[in-house]
C-alpha positions in Angstrom: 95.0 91.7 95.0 91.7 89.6 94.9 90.5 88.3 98.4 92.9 91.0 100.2 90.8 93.0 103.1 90.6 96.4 102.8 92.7 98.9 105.1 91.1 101.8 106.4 94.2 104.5 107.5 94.1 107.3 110.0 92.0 105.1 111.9 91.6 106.9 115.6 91.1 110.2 113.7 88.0 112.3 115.2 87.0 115.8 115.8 89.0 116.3 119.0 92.1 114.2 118.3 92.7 116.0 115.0 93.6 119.4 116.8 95.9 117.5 119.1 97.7 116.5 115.3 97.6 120.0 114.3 99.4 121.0 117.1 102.0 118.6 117.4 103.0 118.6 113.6 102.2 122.4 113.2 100.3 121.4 110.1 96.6 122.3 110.4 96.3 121.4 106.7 97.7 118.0 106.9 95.9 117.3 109.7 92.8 117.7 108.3 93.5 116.4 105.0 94.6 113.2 106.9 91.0 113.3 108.8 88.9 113.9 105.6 91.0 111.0 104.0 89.9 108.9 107.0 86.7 109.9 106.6 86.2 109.0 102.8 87.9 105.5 103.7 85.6 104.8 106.4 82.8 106.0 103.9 83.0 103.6 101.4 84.7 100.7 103.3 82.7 100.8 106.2 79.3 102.5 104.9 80.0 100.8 101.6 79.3 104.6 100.0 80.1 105.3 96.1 83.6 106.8 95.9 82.4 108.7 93.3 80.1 110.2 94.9 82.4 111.6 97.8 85.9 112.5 94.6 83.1 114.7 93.0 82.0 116.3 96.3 85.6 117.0 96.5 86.0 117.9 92.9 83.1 120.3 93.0 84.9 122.3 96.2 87.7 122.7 94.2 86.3 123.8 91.4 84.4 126.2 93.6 87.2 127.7 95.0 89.7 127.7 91.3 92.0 124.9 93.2 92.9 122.1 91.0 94.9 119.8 93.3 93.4 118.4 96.5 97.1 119.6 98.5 96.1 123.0 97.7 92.8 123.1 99.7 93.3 125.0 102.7 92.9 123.4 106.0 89.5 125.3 107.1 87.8 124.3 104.1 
């Protein structure tokens, strides 16, 4: 929608409180995936970074490791 502000989720998210949502939803994958989503918001909202840039760094690791849906990266990569 023209002249709507931009919402940056998962906003709070950093290295140390990302364990603590690990823990509590036994989900070390989701928790991370929620961080890195964070991170790519924050990126280009924030930084004003391409999105391109970061979907083909993402791309590229999948690719690397024969994945071809972002769910299916494992939490330590």
């Amino acid at each position: 929608m023209p002249g709507m502000m931009e919402t940056i989720l998962n906003l709070g998210l950093n290295e140390r409180s990302v364990e603590g949502l690990a823990a509590v939803t036994k989900n070390e994958r989701f928790a991370y995936d929620a961080y890195r989503r964070f991170v790519q918001m924050y990126s280009t909202v924030v930084m004003g970074l391409s999105k391109e840039d970061l979907e083909h760094r993402l791309r590229a690791m999948r690719q690397r490791l024969g994945i071809k849906e972002d769910a299916a990266v494992p939490a330590s990569d």
